[in-house]
N, C-alpha and C positions, 0 to 999 in steps of 0.2 A: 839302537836300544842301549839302553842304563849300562855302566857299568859298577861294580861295585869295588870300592877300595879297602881294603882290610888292615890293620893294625900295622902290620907287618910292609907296607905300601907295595904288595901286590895286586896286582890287578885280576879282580876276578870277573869275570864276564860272564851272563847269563846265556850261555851256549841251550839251547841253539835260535833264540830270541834275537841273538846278536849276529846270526848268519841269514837266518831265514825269517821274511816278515811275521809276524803270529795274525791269524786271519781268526773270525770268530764269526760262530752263528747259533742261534736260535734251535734248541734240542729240548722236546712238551716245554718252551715258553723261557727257559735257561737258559743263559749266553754258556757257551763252549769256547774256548780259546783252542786254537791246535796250528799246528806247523805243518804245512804242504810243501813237498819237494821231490825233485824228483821226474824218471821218465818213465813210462814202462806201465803194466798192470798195476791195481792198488792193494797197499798194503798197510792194515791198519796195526799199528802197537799201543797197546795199551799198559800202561806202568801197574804199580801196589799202590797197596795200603802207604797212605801218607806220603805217596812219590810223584812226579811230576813228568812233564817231557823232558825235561834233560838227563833222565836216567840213561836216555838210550843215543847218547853222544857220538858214543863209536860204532853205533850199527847203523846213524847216519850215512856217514859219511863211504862206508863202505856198499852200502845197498841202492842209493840214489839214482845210481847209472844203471840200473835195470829195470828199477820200479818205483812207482809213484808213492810216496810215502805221505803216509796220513797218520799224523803223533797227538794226541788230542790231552789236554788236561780231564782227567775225569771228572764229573759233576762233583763240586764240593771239595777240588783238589785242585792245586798251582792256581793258575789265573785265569780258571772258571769260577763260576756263579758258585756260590755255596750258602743256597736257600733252608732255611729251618725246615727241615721235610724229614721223613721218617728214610734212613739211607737203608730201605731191605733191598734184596737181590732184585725185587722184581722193578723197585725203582732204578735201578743201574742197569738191566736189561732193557726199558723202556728210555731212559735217557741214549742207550747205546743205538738203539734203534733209530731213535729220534735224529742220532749223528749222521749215520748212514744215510740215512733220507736228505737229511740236508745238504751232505756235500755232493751228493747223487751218486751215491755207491748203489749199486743193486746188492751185488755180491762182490767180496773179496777175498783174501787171504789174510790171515790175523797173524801177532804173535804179541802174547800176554805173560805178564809177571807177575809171580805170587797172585794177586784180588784181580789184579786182570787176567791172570790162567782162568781162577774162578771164571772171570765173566763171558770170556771166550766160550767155555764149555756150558755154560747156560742158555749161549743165544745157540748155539751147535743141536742144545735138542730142544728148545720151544722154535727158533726160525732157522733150521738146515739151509734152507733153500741162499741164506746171506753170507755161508760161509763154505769156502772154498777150503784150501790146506793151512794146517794150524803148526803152530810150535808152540810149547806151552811150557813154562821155564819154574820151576818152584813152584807149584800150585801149592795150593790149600791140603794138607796131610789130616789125616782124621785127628779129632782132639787138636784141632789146633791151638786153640787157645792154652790147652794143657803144654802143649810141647815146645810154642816159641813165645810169651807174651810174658813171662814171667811170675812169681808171687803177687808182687805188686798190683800189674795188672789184673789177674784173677779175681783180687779183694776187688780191687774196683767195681770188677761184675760183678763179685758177688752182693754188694753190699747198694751197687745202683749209685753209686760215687759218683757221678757225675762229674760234681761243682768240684771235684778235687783233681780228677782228671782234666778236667780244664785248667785249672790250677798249676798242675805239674807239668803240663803240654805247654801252657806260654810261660813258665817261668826253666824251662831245660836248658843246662849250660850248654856253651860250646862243645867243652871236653865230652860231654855223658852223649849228646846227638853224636859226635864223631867218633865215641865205641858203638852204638848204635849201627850206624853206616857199615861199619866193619865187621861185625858180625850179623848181616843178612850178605853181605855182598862173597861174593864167594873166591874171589884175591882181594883181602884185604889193601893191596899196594895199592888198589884202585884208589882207596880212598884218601886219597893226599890233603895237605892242610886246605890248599887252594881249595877241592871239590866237597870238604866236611864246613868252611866258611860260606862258600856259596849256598850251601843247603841254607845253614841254620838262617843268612841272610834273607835267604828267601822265606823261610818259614816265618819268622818276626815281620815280614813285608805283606805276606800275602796267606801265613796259613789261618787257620778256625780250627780249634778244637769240636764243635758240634760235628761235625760231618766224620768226624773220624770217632768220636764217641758211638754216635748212631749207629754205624757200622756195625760195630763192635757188637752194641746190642743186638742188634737184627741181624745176625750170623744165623742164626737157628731158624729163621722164615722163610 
């Protein structure tokens, strides 16, 4: 797998693309990219809003030897599909679904962050019977869009901004994604020059502003 070189001629690696082969299937008709590893029962993680599988780098490499790990790009994020579709909760529940079925999960154990806490606790009460024991890391707090997304943001809802949000999502510098990074993560140290260039790398490579727009809108569905 790629590596990437940075300014700086560090070498940044797309962990964990670079350790583990990325496998992908077919979830209602969408390719799914995700990372299988691992021994043991399954357990599926799911990242946030605008995040990918390499979020969960360090609970790799620690959980592997017990349990079978299933790290999946969510539909319209990393290096999955990211189909013009309306992204409400019940598409993201039906994509998830769709996941499970295909790598032949019946049931598992989950652990979701921020939109994946959300979607964890979604399939928890429309499909019990798929989900075993949860950890759910930063969900979704009431008001949220009042409490973390900014002024900025808000106009954008308010106003149905679209084309500007897309606008200011492919034109965001290095510096402003890597304050970004460091105020959702919860030690900032995590976020080193290395891990704020690999983001943005990746986002200029592989992200869309529609699928994280849509979201946004359809929060209230």
């Amino acid at each position: 797998m790629k590596r990437f070189s940075s300014s700086s001629n560090t070498i940044i690696s797309t962990f964990p693309l670079d350790h583990y082969p990325p496998q992908t299937v077919r979830s209602n008709d969408h390719k799914t990219t995700f990372v299988r590893c691992g021994e043991g029962p399954p357990v599926v993680f799911l990242h946030g809003y605008d995040g990918a599988m390499w979020i969960w780098e360090h609970q790799i490499e620690a959980l592997r030897k017990r349990f079978t790990l299933f790290i999946p790009d969510l539909i319209g994020h990393g290096l999955s599909e990211k189909p013009r579709i309306a992204y409400t909760p019940t598409a993201y529940l039906n994509w998830l679904e769709g996941f499970l079925t295909a790598v032949g999960i019946e049931r598992a154990d989950f652990v979701g962050s921020s939109m994946g806490c959300g979607l964890i606790l979604g399939m928890a009460i429309t499909r019990p019977q798929r989900i075993g024991r949860l950890v759910l890391i930063s969900g979704f707090p009431a008001r949220v869009l009042n409490r973390g997304g900014g002024s900025h943001l808000r106009r954008f809802l308010l106003l149905r901004m679209g084309f500007l949000f897309s606008l200011a999502y492919y034109m965001l510098p290095r510096r402003s994604l890597q304050k970004i990074l460091r105020r959702v993560v919860y030690n900032p140290a995590q976020i080193t020059l290395a891990v704020a260039e690999r983001a943005y790398r990746l986002q200029k490579t592989y992200g869309k502003a529609w699928p994280l727009w849509s979201s946004l809108c359809e929060l209230h569905q």
